[in-house]
N, C-alpha and C positions, 0 to 999 in steps of 0.2 A: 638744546632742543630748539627747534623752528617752526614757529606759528605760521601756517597760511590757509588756504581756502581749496579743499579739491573741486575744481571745474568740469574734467573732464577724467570719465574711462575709459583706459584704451582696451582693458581685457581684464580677466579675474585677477592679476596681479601685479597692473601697470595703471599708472593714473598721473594726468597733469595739477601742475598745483597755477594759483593766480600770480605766481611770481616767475612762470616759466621755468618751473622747474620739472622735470621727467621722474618719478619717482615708481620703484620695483621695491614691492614689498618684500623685506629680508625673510628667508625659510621658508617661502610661501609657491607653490609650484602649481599654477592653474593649468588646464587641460588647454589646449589652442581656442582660441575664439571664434573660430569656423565647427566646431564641433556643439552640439546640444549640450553638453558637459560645460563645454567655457563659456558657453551663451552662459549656461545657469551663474556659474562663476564671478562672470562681468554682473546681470544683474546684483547678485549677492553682494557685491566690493558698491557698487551703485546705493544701494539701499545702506552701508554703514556709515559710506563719506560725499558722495556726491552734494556738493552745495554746503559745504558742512565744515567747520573750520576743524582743522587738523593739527594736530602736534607730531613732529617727525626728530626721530636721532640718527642722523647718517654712520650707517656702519663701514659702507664701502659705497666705489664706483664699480657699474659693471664693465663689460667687454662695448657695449654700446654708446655707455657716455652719462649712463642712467643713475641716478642717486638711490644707494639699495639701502631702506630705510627701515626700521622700526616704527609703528605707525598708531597713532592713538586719537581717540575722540572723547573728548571728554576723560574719562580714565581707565576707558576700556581701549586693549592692545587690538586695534585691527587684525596684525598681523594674529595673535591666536585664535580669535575668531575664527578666521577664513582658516584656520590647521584644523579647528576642532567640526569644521565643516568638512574636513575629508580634502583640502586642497593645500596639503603640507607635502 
């Protein structure tokens, strides 16, 4: 498991961390970020981790280069959150 800091969201299921790292939440499928749908999305991933120190378990790498992670705040799983919000 890896401690760091999410900085930035890129969209409902992509976010930077303060170590430079790209990370894609594992099982987690947001609508595009150009749509009302992924806006809601990106807020949503905004409001669990943004600013917020993170615990991450890399499962894989994507096609991109992205670290596809299981994702937690304190001891709730990000990633279920955002499924049980309909973005699985």
């Amino acid at each position: 498991m890896v401690k760091q800091a999410a900085i930035c969201i890129i969209d409902g299921d992509t976010f930077d961390t303060d170590r430079n790292v790209r990370i894609r939440l594992a099982r987690v499928k947001a609508p595009h970020v150009d749509t009302p749908e992924g806006q809601k999305a990106k807020r949503m991933l905004e409001s669990l981790i943004l600013r917020k120190a993170i615990t991450y378990e890399p499962v894989a790498t994507d096609t991109y280069g992205r670290t596809v992670a299981e994702v937690w705040v304190d001891s709730a799983n990000v990633n279920d959150i955002m499924i049980s919000y309909g973005y699985g």
